[in-house]
Backbone and ligand atoms as CSV (ligand in chain L), in Angstrom:
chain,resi,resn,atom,element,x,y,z
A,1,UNK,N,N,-28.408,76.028,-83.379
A,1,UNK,CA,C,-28.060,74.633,-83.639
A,1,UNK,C,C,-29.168,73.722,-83.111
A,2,UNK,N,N,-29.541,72.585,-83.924
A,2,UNK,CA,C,-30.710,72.152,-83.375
A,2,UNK,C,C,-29.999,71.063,-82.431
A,3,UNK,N,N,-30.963,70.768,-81.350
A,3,UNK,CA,C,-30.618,69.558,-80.556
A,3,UNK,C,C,-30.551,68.437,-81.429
A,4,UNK,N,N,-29.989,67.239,-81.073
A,4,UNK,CA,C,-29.774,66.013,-81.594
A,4,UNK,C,C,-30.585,64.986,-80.555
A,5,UNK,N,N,-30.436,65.444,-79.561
A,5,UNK,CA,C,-30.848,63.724,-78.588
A,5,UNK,C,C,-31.766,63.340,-78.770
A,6,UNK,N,N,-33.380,63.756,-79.517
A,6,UNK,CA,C,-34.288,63.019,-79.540
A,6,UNK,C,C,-34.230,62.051,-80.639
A,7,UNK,N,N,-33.519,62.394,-81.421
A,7,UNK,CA,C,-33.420,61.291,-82.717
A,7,UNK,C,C,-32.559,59.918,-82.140
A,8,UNK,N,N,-31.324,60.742,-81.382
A,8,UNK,CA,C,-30.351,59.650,-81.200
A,8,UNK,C,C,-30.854,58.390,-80.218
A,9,UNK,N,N,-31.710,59.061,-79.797
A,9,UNK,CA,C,-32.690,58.166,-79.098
A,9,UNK,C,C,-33.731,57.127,-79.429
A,10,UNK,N,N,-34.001,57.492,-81.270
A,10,UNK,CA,C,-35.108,56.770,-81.470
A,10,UNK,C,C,-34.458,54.835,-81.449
A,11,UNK,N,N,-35.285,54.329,-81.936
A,11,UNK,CA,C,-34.862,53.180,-81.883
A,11,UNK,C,C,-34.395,52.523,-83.477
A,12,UNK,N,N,-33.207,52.258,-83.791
A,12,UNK,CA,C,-32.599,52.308,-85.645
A,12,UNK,C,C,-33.809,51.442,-86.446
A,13,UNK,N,N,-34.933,50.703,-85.932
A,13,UNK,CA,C,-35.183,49.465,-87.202
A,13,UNK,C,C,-36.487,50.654,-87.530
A,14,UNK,N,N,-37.414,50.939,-86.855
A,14,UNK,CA,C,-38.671,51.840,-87.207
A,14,UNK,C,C,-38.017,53.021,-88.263
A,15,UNK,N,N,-37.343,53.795,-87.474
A,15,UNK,CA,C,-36.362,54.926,-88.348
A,15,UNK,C,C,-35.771,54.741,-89.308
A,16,UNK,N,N,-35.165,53.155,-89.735
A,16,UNK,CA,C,-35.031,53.054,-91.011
A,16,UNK,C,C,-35.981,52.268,-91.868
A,17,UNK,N,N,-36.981,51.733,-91.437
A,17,UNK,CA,C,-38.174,51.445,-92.360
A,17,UNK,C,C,-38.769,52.731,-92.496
A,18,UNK,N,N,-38.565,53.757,-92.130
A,18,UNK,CA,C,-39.689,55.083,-92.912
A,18,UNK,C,C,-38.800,56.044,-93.024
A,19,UNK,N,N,-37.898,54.998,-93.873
A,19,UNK,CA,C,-36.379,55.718,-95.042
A,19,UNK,C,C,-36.018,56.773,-94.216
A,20,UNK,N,N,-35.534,56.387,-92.859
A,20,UNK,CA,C,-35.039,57.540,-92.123
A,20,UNK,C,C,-33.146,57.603,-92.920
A,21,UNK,N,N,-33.090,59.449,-93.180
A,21,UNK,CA,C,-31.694,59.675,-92.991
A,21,UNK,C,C,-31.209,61.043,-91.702
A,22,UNK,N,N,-30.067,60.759,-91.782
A,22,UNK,CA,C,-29.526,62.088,-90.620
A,22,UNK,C,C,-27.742,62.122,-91.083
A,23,UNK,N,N,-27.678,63.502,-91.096
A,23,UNK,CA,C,-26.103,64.264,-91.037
A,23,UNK,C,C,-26.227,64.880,-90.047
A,24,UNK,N,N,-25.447,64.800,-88.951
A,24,UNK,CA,C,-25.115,65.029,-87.424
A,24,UNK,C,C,-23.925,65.423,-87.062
A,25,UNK,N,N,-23.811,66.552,-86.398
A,25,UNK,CA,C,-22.450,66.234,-85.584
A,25,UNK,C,C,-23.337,66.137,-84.207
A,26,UNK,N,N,-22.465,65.349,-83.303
A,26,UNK,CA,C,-22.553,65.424,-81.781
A,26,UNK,C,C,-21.277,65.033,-81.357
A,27,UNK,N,N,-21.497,65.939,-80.157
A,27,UNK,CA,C,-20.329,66.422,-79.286
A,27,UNK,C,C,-19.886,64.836,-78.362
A,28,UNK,N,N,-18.736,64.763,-77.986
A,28,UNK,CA,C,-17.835,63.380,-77.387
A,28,UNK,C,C,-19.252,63.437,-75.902
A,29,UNK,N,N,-19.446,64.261,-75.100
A,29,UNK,CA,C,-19.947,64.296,-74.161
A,29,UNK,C,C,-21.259,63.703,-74.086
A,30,UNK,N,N,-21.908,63.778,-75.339
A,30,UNK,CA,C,-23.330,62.974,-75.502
A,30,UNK,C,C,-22.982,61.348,-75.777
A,31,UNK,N,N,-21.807,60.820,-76.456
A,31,UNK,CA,C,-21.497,59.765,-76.365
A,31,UNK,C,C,-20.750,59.102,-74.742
A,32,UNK,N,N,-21.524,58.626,-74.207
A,32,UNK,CA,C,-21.228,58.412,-72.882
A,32,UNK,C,C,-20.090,57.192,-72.958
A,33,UNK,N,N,-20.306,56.169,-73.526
A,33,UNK,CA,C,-19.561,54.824,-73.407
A,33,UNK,C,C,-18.282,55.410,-74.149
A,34,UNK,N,N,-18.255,55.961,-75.570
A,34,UNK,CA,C,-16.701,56.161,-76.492
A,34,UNK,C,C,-16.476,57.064,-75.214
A,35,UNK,N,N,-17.061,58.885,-74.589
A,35,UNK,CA,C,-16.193,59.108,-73.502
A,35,UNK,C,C,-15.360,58.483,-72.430
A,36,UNK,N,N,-16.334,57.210,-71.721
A,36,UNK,CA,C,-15.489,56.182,-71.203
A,36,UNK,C,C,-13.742,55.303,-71.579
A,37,UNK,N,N,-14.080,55.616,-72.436
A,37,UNK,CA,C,-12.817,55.276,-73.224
A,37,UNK,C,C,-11.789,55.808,-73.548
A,38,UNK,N,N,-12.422,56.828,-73.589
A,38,UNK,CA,C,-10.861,58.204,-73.829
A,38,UNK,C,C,-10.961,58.850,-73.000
A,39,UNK,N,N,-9.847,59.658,-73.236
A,39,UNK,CA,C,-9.121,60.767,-72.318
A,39,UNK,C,C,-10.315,62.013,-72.407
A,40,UNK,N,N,-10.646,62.257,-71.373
A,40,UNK,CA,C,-11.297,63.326,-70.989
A,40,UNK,C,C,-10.973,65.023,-72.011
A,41,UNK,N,N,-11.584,65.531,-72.853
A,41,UNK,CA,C,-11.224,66.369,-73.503
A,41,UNK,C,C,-10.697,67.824,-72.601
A,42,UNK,N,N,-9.960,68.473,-72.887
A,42,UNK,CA,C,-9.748,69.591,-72.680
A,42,UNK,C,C,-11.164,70.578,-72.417
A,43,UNK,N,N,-11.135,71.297,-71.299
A,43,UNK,CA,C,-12.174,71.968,-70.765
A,43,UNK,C,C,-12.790,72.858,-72.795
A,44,UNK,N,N,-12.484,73.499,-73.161
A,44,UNK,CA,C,-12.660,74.435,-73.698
A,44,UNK,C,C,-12.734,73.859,-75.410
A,45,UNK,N,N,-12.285,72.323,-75.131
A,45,UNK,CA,C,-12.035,71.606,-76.879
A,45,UNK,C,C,-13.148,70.370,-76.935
A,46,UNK,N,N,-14.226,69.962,-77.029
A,46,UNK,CA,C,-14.490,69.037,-76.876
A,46,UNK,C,C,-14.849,68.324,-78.394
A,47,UNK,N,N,-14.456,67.334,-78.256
A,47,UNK,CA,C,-13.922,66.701,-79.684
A,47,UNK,C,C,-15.967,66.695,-80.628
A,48,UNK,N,N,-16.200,66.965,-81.859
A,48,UNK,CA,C,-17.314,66.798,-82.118
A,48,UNK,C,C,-17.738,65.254,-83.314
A,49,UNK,N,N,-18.371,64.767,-82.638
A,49,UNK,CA,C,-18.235,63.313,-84.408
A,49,UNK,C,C,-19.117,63.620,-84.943
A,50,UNK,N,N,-18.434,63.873,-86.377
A,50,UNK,CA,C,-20.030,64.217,-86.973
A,50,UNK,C,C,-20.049,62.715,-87.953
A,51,UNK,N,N,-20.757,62.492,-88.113
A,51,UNK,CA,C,-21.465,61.194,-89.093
A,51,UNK,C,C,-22.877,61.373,-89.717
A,52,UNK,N,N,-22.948,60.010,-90.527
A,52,UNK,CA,C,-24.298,60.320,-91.629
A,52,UNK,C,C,-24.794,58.970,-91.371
A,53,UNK,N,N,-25.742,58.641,-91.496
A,53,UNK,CA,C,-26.984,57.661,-91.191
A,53,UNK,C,C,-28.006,57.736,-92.336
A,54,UNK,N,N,-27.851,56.182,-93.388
A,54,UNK,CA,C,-28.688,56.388,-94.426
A,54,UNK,C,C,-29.487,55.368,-94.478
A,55,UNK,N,N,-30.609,54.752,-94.587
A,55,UNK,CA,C,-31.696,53.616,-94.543
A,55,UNK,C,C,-31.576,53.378,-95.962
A,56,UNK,N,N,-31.936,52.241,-96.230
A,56,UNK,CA,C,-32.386,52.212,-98.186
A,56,UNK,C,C,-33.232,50.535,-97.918
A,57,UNK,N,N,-33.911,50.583,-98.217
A,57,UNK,CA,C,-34.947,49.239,-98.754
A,57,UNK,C,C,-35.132,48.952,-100.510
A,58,UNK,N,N,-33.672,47.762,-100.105
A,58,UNK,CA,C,-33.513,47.390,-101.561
A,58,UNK,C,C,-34.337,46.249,-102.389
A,59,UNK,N,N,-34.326,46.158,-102.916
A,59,UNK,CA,C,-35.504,45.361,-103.663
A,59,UNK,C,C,-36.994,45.470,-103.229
A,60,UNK,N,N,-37.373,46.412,-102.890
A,60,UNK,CA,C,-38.754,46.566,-102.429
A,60,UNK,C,C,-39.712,45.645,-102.518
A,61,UNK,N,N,-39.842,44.956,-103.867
A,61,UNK,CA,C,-41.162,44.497,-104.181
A,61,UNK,C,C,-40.520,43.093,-104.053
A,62,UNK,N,N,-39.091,42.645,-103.562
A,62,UNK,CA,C,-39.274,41.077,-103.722
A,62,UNK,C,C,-38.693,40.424,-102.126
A,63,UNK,N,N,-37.584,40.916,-101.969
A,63,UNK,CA,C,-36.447,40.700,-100.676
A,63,UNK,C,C,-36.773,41.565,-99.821
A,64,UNK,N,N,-37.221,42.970,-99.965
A,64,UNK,CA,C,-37.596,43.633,-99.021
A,64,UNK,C,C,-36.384,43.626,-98.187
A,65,UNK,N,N,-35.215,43.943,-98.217
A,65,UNK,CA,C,-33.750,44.396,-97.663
A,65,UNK,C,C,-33.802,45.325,-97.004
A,66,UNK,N,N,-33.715,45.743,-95.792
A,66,UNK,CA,C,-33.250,46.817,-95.181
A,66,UNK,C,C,-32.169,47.286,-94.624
A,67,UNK,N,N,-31.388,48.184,-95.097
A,67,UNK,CA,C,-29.808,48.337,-95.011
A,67,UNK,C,C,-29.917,49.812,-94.500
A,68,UNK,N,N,-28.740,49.435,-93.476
A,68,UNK,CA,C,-28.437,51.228,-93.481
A,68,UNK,C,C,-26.650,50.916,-93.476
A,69,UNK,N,N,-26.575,52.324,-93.713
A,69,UNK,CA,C,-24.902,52.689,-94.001
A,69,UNK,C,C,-24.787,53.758,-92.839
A,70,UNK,N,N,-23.898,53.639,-92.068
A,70,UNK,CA,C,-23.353,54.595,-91.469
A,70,UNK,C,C,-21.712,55.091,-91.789
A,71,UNK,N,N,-21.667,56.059,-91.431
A,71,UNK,CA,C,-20.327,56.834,-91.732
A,71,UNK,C,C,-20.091,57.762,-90.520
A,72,UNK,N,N,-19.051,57.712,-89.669
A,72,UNK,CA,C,-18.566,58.506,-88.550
A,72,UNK,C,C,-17.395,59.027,-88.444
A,73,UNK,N,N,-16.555,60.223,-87.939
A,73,UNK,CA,C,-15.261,60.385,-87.519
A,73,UNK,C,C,-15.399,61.197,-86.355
A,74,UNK,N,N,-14.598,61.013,-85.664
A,74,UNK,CA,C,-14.348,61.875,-84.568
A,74,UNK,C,C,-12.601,61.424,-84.252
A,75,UNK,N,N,-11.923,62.734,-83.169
A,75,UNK,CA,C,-10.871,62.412,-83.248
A,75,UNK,C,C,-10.666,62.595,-81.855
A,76,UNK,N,N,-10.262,61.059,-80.891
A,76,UNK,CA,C,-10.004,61.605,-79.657
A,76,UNK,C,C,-8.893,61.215,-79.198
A,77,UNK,N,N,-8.812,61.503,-78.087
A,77,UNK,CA,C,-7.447,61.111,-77.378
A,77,UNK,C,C,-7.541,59.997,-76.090
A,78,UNK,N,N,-6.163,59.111,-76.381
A,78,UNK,CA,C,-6.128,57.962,-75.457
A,78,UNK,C,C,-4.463,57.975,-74.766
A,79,UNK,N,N,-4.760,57.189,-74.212
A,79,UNK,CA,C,-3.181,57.029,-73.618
A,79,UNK,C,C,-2.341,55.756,-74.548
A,80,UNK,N,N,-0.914,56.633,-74.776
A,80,UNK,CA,C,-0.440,55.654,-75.033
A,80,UNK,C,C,0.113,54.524,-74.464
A,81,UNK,N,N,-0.154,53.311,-75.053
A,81,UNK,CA,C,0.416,52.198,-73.923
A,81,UNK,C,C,1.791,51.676,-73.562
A,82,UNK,N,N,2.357,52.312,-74.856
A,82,UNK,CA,C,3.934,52.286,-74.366
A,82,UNK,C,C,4.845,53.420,-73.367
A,83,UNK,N,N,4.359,54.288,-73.773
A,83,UNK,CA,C,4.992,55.752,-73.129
A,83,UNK,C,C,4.129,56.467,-71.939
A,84,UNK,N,N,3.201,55.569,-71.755
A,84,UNK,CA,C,1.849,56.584,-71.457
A,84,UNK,C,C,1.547,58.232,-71.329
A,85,UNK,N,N,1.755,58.603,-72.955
A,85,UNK,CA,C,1.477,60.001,-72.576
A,85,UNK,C,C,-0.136,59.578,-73.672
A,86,UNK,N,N,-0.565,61.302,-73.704
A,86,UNK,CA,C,-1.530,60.942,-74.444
A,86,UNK,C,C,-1.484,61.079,-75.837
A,87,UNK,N,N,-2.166,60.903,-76.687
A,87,UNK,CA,C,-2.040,60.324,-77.999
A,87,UNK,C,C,-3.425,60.257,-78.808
A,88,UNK,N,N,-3.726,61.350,-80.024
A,88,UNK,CA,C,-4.698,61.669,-81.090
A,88,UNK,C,C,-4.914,59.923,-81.930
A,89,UNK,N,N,-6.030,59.615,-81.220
A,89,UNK,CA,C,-6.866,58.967,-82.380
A,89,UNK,C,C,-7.928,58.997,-82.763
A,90,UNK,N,N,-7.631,58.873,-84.543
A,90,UNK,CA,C,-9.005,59.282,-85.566
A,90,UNK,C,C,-10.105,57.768,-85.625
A,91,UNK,N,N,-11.256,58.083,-84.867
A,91,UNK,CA,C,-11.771,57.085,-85.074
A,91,UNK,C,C,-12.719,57.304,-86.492
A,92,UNK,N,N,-12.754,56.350,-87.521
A,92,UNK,CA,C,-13.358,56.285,-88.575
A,92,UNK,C,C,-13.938,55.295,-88.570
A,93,UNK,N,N,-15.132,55.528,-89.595
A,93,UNK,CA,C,-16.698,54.456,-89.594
A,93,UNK,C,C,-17.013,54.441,-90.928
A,94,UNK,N,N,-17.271,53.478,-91.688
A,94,UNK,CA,C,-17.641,53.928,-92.765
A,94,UNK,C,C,-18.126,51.659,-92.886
A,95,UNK,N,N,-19.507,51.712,-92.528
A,95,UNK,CA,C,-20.084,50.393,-92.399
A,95,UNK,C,C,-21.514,50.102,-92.719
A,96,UNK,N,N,-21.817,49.283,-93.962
A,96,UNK,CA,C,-22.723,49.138,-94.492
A,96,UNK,C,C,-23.695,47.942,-93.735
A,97,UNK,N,N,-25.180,47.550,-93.223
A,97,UNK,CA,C,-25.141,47.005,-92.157
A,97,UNK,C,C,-26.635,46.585,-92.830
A,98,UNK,N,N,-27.440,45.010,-92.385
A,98,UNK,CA,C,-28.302,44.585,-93.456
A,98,UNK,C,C,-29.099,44.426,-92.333
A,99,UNK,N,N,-30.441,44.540,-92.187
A,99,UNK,CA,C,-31.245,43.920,-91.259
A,99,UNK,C,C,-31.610,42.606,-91.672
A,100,UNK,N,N,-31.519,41.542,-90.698
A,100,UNK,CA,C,-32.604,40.639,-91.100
A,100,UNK,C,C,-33.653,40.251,-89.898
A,101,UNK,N,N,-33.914,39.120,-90.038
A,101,UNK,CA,C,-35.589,39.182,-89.246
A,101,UNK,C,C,-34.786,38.965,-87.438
A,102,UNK,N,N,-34.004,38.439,-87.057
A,102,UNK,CA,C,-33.405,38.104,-85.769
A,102,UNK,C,C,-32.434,37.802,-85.768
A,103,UNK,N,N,-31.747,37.822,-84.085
A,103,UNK,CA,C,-30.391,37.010,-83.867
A,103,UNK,C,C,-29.929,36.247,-84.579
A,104,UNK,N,N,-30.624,34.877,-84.524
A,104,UNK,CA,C,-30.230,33.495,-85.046
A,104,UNK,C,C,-30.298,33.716,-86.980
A,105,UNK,N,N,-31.383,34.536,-87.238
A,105,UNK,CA,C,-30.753,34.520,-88.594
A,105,UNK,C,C,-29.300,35.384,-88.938
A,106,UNK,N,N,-29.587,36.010,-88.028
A,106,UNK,CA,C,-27.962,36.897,-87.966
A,106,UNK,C,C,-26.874,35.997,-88.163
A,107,UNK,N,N,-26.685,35.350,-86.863
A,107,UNK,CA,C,-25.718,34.259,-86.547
A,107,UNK,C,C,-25.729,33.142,-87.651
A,108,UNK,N,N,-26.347,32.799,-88.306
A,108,UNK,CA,C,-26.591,32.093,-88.866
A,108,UNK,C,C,-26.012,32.396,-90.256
A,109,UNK,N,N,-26.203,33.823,-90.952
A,109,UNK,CA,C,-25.719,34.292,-92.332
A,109,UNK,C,C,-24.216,35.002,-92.493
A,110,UNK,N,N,-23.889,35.329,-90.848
A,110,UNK,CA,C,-22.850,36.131,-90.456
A,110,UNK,C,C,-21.852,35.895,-91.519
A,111,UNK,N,N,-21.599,34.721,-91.397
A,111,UNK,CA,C,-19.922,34.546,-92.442
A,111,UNK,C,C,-20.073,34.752,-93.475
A,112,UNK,N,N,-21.671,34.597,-94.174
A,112,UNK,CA,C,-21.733,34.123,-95.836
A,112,UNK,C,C,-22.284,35.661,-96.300
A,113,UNK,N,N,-21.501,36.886,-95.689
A,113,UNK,CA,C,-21.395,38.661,-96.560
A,113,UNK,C,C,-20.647,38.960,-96.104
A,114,UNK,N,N,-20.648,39.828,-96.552
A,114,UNK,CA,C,-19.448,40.928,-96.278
A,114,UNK,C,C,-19.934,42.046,-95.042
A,115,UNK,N,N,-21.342,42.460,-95.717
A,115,UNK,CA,C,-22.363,43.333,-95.141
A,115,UNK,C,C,-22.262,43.007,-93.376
A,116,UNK,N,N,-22.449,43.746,-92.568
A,116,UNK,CA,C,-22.576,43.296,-91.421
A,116,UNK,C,C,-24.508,42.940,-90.822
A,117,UNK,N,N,-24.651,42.497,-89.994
A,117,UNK,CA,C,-26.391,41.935,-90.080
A,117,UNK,C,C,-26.644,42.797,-88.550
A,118,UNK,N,N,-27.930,43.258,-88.442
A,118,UNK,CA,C,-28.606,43.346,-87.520
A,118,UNK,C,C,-29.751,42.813,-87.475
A,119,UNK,N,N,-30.166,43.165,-86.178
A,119,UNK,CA,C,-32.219,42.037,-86.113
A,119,UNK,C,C,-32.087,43.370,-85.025
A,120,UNK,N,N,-33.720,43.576,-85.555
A,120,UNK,CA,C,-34.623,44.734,-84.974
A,120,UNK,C,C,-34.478,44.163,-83.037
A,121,UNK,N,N,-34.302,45.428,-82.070
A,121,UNK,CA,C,-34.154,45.209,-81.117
A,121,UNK,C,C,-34.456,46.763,-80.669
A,122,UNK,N,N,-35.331,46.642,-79.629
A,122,UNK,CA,C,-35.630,48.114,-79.012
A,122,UNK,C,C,-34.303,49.186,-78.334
A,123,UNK,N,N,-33.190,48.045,-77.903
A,123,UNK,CA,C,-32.692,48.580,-77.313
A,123,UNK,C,C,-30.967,48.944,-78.500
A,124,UNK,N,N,-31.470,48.526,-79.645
A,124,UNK,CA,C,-30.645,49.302,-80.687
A,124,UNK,C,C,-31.360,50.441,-81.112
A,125,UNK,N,N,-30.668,51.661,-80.527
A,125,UNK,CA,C,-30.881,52.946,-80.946
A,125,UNK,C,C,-30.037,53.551,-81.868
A,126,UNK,N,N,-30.137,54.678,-82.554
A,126,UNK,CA,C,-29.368,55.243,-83.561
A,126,UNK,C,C,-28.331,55.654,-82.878
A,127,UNK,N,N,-28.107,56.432,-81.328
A,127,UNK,CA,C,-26.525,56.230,-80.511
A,127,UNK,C,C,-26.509,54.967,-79.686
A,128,UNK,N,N,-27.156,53.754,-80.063
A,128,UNK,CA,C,-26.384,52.762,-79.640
A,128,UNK,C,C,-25.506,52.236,-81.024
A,129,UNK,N,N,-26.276,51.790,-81.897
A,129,UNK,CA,C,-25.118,51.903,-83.248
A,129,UNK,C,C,-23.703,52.265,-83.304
A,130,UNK,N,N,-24.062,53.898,-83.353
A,130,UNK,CA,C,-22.724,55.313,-83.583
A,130,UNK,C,C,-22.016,54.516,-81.981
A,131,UNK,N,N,-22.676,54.163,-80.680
A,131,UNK,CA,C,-20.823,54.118,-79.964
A,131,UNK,C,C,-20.359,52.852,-80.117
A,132,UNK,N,N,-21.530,52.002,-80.261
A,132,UNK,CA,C,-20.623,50.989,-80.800
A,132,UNK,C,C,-20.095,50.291,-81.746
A,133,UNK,N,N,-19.949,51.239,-83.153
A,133,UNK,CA,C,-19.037,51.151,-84.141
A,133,UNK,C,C,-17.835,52.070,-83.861
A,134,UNK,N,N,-17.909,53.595,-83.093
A,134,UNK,CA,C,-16.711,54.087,-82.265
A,134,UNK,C,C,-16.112,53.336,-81.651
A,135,UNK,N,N,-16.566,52.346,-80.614
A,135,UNK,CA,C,-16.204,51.404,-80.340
A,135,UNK,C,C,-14.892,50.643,-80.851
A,136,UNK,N,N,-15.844,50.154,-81.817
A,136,UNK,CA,C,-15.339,49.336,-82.415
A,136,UNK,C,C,-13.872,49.619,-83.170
A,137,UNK,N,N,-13.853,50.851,-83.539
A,137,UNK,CA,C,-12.916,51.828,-84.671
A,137,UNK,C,C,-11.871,51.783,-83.602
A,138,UNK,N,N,-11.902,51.795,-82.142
A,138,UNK,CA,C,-10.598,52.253,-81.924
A,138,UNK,C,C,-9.079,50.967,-81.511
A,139,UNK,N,N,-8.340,51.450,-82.112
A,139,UNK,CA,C,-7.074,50.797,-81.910
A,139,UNK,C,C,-7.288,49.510,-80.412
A,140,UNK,N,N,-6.835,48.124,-80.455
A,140,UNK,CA,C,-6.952,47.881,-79.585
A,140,UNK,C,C,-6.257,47.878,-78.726
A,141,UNK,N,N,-5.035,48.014,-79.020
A,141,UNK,CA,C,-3.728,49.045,-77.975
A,141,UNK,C,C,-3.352,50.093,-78.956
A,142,UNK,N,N,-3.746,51.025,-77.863
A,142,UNK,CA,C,-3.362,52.511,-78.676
A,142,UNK,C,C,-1.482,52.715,-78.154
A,143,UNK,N,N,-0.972,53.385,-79.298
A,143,UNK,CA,C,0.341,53.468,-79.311
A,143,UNK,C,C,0.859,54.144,-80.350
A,144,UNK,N,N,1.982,55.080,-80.210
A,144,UNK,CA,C,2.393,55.813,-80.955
A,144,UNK,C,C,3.134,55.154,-82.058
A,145,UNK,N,N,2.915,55.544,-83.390
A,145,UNK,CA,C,3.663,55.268,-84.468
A,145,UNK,C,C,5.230,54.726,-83.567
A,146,UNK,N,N,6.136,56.110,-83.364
A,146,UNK,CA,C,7.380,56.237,-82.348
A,146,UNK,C,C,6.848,57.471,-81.539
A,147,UNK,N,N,7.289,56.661,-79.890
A,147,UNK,CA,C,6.893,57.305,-79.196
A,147,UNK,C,C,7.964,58.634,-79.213
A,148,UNK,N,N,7.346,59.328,-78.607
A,148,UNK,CA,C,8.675,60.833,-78.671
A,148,UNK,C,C,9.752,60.552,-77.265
A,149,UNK,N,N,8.860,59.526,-76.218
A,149,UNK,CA,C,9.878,59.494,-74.733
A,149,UNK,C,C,9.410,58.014,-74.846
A,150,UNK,N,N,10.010,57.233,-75.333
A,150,UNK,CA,C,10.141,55.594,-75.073
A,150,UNK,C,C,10.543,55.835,-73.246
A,151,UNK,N,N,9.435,54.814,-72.489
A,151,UNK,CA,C,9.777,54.842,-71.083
A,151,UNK,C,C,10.130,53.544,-71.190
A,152,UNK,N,N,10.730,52.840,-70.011
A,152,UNK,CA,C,10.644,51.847,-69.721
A,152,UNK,C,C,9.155,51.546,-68.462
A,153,UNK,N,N,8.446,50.205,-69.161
A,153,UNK,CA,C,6.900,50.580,-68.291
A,153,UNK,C,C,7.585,49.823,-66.831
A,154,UNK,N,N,7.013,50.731,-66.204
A,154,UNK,CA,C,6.855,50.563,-64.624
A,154,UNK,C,C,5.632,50.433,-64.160
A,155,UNK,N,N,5.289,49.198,-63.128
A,155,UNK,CA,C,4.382,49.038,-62.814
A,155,UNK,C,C,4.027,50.100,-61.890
A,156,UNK,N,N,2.655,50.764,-61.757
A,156,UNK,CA,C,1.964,51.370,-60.959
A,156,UNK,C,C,1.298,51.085,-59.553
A,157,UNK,N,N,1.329,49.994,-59.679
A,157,UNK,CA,C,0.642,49.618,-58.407
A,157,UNK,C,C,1.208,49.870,-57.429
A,158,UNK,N,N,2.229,49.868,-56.869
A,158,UNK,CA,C,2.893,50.824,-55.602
A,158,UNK,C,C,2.554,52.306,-55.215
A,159,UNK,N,N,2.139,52.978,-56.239
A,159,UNK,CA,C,1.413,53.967,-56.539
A,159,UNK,C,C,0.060,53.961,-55.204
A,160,UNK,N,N,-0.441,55.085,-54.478
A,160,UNK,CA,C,-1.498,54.476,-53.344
A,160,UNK,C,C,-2.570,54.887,-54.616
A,161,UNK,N,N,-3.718,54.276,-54.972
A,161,UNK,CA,C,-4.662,54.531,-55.413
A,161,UNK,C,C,-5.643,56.023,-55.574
A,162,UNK,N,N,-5.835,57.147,-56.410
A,162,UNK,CA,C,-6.011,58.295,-55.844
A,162,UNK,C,C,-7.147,58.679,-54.417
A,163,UNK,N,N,-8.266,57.591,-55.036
A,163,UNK,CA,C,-8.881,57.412,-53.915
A,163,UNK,C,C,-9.265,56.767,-52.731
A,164,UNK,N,N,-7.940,56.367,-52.203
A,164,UNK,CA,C,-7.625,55.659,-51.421
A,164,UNK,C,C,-7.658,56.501,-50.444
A,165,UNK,N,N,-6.977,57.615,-50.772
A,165,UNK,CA,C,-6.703,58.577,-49.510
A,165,UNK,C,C,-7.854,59.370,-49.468
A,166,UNK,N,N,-8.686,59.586,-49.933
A,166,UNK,CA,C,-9.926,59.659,-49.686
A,166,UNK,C,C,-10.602,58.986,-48.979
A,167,UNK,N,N,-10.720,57.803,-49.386
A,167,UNK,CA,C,-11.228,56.902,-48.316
A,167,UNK,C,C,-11.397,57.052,-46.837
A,168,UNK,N,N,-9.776,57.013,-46.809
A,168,UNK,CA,C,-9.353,57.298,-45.371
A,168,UNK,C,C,-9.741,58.416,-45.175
A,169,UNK,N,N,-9.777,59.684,-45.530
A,169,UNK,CA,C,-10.469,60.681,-44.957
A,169,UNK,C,C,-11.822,60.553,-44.581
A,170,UNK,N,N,-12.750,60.054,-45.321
A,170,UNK,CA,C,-13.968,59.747,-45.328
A,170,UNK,C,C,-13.969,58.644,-43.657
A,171,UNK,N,N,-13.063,57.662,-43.658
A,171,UNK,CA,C,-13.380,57.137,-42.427
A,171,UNK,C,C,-13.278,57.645,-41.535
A,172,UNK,N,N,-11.914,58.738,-41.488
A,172,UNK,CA,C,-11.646,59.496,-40.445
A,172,UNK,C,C,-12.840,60.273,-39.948
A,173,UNK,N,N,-14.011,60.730,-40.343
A,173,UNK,CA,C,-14.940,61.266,-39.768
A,173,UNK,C,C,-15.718,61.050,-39.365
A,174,UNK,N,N,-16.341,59.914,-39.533
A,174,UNK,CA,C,-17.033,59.160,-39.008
A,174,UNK,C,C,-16.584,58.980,-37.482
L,1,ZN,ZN,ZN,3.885,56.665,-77.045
């Protein structure tokens, strides 16, 4: 299997001016921020997203357009917020995305497409993109269709913090 991280690394505007494409899977664990977000996978299951990354420069000879399309799924798990157990969600991507020359023209055209806009930036990489359209994909309160154990929510905070008592151990030696 070939590695992935040096690509995911490049930076998206160069890579798609020299008609870069890629079909990928990568594993939840290389996505650091969507891991942040979900539930820690099962030792032995780790969820894989595979997605596609396509450049196209439309009108070449007049507008000089640079678009890429991305397409992602992966399927992870979150807590639910009613029941809090955990709970399968499919994050899906499927977002057509236009470069133009900067921010302010960004901001500026935002409302008047459909298309979403970027402006060339070093620190948009091809996995800064992918987590933050994962990102973006997931539920903003995750929750079961019907939960299977409707709880009544109880606050946690009476709860001592796990590493609290750590803490205190840690002072204790000192
Ligand atoms: Zn639930």
């Amino acid at each position: 299997m070939k590695t992935v991280d040096p690509l995911l690394t490049l930076e998206l505007y160069p890579w798609a001016m020299a008609g870069g494409e890629a079909s990928l899977s990568t594993p939840l664990s290389k996505l650091s921020r969507v891991a942040q977000a979900t539930l820690p996978p099962a030792h032995d299951h780790m969820p894989v997203c595979q997605w596609q990354l396509h450049s196209q420069l439309k009108h070449p000879d007049t507008l000089k357009q640079l678009w890429v399309h991305l397409k992602a799924s992966l399927l992870v798990e979150q807590i639910c917020q009613r029941c809090l157990l955990p709970m399968p969600v499919s994050l899906e991507v499927d977002r057509h995305f236009r470069f133009v020359a900067d921010e302010a023209t960004a901001l500026a055209e935002d409302d008047d497409c459909d298309e979403d806009l970027l402006s060339p930036a070093p620190e948009l990489t091809l996995l800064a993109l992918l987590e933050d359209e994962l990102l973006l994909a997931m539920p903003l309160i995750a929750r079961h269709g019907v939960c299977d154990e409707p709880l009544p929510v109880q606050p946690e905070q009476d709860a001592p913090h796990p590493f609290a008592a750590l803490a205190g151990l840690k002072l204790g030696k000192q």
